[in-house]
N, C-alpha and C positions, 0 to 999 in steps of 0.2 A: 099567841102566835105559835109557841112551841107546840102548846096541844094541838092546834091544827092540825100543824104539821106531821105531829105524831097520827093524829087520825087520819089524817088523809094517805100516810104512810101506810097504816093500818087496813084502811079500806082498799089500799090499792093493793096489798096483800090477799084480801079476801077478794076483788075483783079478780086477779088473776086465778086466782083457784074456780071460778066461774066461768061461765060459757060467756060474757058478752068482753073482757078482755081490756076494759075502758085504760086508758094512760093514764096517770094521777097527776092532779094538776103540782103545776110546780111552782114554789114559794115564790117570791120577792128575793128571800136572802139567797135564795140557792141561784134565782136567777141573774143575780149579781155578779155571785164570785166566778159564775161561767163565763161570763162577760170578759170579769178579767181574767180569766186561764185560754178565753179565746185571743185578747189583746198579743198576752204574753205568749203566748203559740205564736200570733203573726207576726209580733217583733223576731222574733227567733229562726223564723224562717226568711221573713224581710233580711235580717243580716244575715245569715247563711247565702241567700242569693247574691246580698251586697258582695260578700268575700267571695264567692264563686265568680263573681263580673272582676274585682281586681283582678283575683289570679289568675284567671284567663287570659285576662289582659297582659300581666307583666310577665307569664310563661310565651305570650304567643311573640310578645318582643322580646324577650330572652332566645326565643328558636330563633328569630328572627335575625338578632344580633348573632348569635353561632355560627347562622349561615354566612350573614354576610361576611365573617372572620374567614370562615372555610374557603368561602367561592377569594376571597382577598389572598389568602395563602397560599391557595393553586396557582393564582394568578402572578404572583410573586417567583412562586418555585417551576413554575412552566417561563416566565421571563429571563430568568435567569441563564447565567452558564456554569457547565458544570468541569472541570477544568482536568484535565486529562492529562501527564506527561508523555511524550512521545518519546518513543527508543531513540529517534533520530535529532532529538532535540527541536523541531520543527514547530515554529509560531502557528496560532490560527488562522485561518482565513476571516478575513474582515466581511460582513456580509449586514447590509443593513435591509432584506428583509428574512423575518423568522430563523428559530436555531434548531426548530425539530427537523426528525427524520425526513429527507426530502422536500422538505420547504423552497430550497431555492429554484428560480428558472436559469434554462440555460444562460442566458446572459447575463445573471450573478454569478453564475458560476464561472464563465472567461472571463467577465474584469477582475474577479476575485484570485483568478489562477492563471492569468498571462505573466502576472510580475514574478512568478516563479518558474516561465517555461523560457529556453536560450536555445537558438537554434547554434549547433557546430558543422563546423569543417575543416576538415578531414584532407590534407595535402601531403602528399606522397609520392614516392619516385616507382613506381613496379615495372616489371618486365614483361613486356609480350612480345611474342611472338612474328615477325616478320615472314610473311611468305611469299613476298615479292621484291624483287629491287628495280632499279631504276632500269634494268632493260626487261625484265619482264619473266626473266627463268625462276624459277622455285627455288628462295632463300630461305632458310629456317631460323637460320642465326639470332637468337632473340636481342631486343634492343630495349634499351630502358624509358620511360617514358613518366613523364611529371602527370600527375592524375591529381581531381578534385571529386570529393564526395560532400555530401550533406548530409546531416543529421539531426537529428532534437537529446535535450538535455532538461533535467529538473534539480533546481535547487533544494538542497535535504539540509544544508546546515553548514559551518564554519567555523574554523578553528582560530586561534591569535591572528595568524598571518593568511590565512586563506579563507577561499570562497568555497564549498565542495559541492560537485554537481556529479549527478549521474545519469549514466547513460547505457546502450549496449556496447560492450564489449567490440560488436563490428562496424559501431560506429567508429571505434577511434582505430583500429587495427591495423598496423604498420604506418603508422600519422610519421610521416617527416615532421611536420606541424600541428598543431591544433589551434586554431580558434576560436572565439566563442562571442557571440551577438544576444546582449540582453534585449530588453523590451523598450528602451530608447535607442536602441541601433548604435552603444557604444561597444565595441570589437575589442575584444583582449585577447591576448595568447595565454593558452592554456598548457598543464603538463599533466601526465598521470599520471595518476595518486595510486592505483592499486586497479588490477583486473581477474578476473574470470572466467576464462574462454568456455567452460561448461554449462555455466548458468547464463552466457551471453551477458554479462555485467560488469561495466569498468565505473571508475569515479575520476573525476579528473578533477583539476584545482587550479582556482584562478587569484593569482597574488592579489591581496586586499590595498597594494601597497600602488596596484596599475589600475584600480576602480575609481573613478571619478565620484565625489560626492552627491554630486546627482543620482549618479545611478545604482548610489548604495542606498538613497533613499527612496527611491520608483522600487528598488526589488525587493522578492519576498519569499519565505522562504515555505513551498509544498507544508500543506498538513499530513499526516502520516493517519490512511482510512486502516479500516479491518476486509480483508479480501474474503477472509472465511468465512464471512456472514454474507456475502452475495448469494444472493436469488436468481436462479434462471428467469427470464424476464424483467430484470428491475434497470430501469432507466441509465446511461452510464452516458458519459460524453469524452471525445477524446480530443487532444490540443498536442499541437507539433508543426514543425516544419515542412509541410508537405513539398516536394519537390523543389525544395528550398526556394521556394516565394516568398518564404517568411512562415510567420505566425496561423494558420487558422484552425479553427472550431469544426466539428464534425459532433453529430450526437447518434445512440441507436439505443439495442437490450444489451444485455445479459444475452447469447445464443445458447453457453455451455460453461459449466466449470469443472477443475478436474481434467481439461482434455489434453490429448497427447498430438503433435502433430511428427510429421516428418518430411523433412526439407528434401529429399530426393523427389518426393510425389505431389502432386496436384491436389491431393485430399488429405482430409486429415482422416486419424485411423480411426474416427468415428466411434471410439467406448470410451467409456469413464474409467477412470483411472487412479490411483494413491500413489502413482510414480511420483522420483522429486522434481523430474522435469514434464510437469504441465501447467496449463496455459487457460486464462481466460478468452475464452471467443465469443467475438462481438463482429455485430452487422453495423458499428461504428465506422466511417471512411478510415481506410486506415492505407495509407500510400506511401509509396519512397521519401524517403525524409522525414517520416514520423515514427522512425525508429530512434529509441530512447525517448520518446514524448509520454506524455501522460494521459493514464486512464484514470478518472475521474469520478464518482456515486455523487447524489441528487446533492449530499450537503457537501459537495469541491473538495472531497477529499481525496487523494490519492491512494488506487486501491490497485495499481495496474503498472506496470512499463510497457509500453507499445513498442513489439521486437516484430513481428511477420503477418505478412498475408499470403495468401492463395490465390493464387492470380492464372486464369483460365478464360476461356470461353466460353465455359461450363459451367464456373463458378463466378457466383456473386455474392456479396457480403459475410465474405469470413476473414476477420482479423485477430491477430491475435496478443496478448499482454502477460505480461511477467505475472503474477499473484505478489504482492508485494508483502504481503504474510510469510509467504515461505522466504523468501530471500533479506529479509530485515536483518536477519544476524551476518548475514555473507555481506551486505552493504555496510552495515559499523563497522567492518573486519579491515575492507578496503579504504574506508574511511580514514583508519587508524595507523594504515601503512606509510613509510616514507616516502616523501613524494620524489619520484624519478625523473633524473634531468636526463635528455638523450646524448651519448657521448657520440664524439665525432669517429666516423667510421674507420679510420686507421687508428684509433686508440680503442676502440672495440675488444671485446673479452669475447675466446671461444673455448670450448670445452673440444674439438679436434676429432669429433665422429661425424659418420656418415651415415645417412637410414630413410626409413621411408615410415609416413602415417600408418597407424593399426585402427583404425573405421571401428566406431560400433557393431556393426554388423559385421566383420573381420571376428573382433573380440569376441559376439557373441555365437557364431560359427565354430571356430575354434576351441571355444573356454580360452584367451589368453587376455590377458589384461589391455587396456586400450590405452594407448600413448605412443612414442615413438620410439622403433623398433632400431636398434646400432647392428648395423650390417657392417660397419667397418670402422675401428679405432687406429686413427695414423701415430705411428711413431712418434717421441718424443715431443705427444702432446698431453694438456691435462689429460684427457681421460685414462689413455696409457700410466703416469705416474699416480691417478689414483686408484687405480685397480680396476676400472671399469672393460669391460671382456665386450665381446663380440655376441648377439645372439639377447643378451639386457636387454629391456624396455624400458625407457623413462620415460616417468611418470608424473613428477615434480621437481619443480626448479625455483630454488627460495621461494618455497608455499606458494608458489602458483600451481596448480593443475597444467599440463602441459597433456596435449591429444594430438597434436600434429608438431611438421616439423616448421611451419606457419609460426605456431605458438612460441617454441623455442628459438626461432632466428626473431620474433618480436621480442622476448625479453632481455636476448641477448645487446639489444642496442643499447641499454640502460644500466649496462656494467662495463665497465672498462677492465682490461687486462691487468690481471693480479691480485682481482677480487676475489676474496674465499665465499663460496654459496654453497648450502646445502642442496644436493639432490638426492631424489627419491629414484631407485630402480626395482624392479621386480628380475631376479636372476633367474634362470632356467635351474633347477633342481628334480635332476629327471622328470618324473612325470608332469611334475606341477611349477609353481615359479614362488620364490622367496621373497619377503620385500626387505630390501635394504636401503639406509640412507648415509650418505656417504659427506665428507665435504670436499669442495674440488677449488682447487687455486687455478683458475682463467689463466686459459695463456694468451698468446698476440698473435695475431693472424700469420706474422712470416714464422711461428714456432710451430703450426703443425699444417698440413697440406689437408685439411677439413675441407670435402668439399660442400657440406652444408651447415655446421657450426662449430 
């Protein structure tokens, strides 16, 4: 067999060097061991495809299992809350559906945010004006007269003994009284805590000690939003006391942020503005009584004070809100102040000058600083004993801002005679005006002839 094989080996040597090219036949043994190098070829690729089908397999549930972890995780970390401290210390809003950006609908958002909105009122004694009497000739003589106003108020937070609610500033402004009507129509009397007259912002405070336990458990206290990320056009809603009927909802946009208004004219002044006093305007209802109420974005957060409208026949849908961004540090401030009980009016504290308002537009005419101007210091009253001149401007009265003389016969009711307060004046120093801060011991109304404080 071997020589065969050699010959045929041989010959197919010599055939190929030939022109007819024949194959050489092939042995038995040769055609054997092919056989087997064919078997063992297809085992080897038989398992090579085998392992190729596992791993396929166990990579495509491995991706499989990743995903499902993944899509589990989002779903986890989007369910979730992510837990924010508020400057004002203020709870979340409870809301049972969704926590993303503008999830809720309006009606989540007022059951969510009524237990934190209190309507007040505002009782007072003011003077008008008579110009008639009982037969009918021209009386000027003014007379005093008991007045009721209405207002809105939001819950920001609470100290041991208090409730603190805020509000504007002209809501509570010259209060003989204050009031205040939670979300179960329990009525307490209220005092204040600390005001504003330039930002339009007071806080008032209702003893924890006059709340029924009902109604400490129905209320709630505002979330504290972000103002400065409001969009022109982004959904807002407002809640307040309209016309003191109570509680209602009103919703609109975003019209402007940034704007500046002025309370002498029918329009606002129409730019944008980096003043510190401006104002979000919104085509939200916004009416008598829904000052100090809340403006509100898509997830119930308080992003707003509802202080003014524009009220015309020409105009429709301009209202306008505090940015509660910019005023968050001037609300902790009042917050933190002592709270003021009003003394009775012949135990009243007066500083013994006479003067009249200096108007922004006064101040800004002029260049003179804006507050009230002392055209006259009586005799053997505080301001005489403490140095205060004639031709001064005050300006501050224990750290309040003071612009009129409005502002300073309001503080005066909440110091009794013989209290020492710091005041702030700007003195005339030839061309310009100096500031100085002085302290003055209150005298008592029969100690100096003041005819306005």
């Amino acid at each position: 067999m071997m020589k065969k094989y050699k010959f045929n080996q041989e010959h197919s040597m010599q055939q190929n060097n030939g022109t007819d090219r024949d194959l050489p036949e092939v042995s038995p043994v040769r055609q054997s061991r092919r056989n087997r190098k064919q078997k063992a070829f297809l085992k080897k690729v038989s398992a090579l495809a085998l392992s190729a089908v596992l791993f396929g397999g166990l990579a495509a549930g491995t991706f499989q299992g990743v995903n499902l972890l993944i899509e589990s995780s989002t779903q986890t970390s989007s369910n979730g809350t992510s837990g924010s401290s508020s400057l004002l210390n203020a709870s979340e809003v409870s809301a049972t559906s969704g926590t993303s950006k503008g999830s809720l609908d309006v009606s989540d958002i007022a059951e969510a945010a009524m237990p934190s909105i209190v309507s007040i009122t505002n009782q007072s004694v003011q003077e008008v004006q008579n110009y008639f009497n009982t037969f009918g000739y021209n009386y000027q003589q003014p007379q005093l007269q008991e007045t009721e106003s209405c207002g809105s108020g939001i819950i920001i937070g609470q100290n041991d003994t208090e409730l603190l609610i805020v509000t504007n500033y002209h809501v509570v402004e010259n209060a003989d009284t204050l009031s205040v009507s939670f979300i179960d129509n329990q009525v307490c009397e209220a005092s204040l805590k600390g005001m504003d007259s330039t930002n339009d912002l007071a806080v008032i405070a209702v003893s924890l000690d006059n709340i029924s336990s009902d109604t400490l458990s129905s209320i709630s206290t505002a979330v504290i939003g972000d103002s400065d990320s409001l969009k022109v056009g982004e959904q807002v809603v407002a809640i307040g006391n309209a016309l003191g009927y109570g509680q209602s909802v009103t919703t609109g946009i975003v019209s402007a942020t940034n704007r500046t208004i002025s309370s002498s004219d029918s329009s606002s002044t129409d730019t944008e503005s980096t003043e510190s006093s401006t104002y979000i305007q919104t085509d939200a209802a916004i009416n008598p009584g829904n000052s100090g109420g809340a403006l509100l974005n898509m997830d119930g957060e308080l992003i707003g004070i509802n202080t003014a409208k524009l009220s015309s026949t020409e105009i429709e849908g301009m209202g306008y809100a505090i940015p509660i961004s910019r005023v968050q540090d001037i609300i902790e401030s009042l917050m933190n102040e002592t709270t003021k009980t009003k003394v009775e009016e012949g135990s009243q504290g007066t500083i013994g000058v006479s003067g009249r308002d200096i108007s922004s537009d006064v101040a800004e005419a002029y260049q003179i600083p804006q507050g009230v101007y002392i055209s006259n210091v009586s005799e053997n009253s505080a301001a005489a004993a403490a140095g205060i001149t004639a031709g001064s401007i005050l300006t501050s009265f224990d750290g309040n801002t003071v612009t009129s003389v409005s502002d300073l016969q309001s503080l005066l009711q909440y110091y009794p005679a013989g209290s020492q307060v710091e005041v702030t004046l700007m003195v005339p120093d030839q061309s310009s005006y100096t500031e100085k801060t002085i302290t003055i011991t209150l005298g008592s109304a029969d100690s100096s002839s003041a005819s306005l404080a």
